[in-house]
C-alpha positions as CSV (number, residue, x, y, z in Angstrom):
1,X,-2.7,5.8,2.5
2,X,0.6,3.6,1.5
3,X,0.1,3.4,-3.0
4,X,1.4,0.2,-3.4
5,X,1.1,-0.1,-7.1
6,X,4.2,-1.3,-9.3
7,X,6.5,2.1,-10.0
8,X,6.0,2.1,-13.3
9,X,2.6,2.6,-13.0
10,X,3.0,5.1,-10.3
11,X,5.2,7.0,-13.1
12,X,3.0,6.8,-15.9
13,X,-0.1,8.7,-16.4
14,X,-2.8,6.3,-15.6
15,X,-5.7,8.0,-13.7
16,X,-6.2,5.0,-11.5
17,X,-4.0,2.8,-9.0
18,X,-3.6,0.9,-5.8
19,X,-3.7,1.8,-2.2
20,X,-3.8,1.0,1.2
21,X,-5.3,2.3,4.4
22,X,-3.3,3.2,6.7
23,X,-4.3,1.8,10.2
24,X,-2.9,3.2,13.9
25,X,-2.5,-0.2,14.8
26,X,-2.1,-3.4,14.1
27,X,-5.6,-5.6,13.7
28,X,-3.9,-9.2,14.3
29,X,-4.7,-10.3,10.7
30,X,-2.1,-12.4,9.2
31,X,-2.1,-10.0,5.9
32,X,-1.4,-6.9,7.8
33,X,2.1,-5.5,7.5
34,X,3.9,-2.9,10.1
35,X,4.5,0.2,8.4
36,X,7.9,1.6,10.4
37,X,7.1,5.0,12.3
38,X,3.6,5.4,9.8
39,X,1.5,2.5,11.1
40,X,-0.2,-0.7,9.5
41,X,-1.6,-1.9,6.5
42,X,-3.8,-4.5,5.8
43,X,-3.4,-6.1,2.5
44,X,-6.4,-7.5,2.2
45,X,-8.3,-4.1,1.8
46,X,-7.5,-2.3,-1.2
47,X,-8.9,0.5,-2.8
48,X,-8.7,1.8,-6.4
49,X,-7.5,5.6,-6.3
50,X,-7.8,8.3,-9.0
51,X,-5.0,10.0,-9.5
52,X,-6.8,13.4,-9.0
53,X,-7.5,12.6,-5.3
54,X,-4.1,11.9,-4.4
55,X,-2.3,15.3,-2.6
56,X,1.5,15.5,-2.1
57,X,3.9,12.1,-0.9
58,X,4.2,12.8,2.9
59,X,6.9,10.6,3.3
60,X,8.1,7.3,2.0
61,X,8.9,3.2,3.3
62,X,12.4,1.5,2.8
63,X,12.2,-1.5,-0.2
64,X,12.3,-4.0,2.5
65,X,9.0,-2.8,3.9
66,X,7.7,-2.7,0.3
67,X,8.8,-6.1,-0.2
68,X,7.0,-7.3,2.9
69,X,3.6,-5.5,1.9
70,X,4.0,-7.8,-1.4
71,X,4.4,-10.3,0.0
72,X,1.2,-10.2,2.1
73,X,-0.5,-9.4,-1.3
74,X,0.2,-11.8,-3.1
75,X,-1.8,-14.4,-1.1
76,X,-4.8,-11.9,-0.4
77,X,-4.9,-10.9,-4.5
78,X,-4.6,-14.6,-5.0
79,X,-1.5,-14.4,-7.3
């Protein structure tokens, strides 16, 4: 699961936020985004998570990568 909502909100103590699955490969959809040595996301399927379910970070993406992913969500949130 990549969380790919704004820091702030990652920081704060809001129960819910954004996510992404986490594919092993890529699906050839124009919103999905390679995730460097963690796999793919697809920005068009999101899913609300509650804080509570969320374990430990396993590891983390560079900003570029980030930037990329919202990039691809813009267009699939419609903003």
């Amino acid at each position: 699961m990549l969380l790919a909502s704004n820091q702030a909100v990652l920081d704060s103590e809001r129960p819910w936020f954004m996510g992404l699955d986490l594919l092993d490969e890529g699906d050839g959809d124009l919103l999905t985004v390679p995730i460097p040595e963690q796999g793919w996301v697809n920005t068009a399927a999101t899913h609300r998570l509650y804080r509570p379910w969320v374990g430990e970070r396993v590891a983390s993406t560079a900003p570029e990568t980030m930037e990329r992913v919202g990039e691809a969500l813009r267009p699939s949130l419609e903003l």
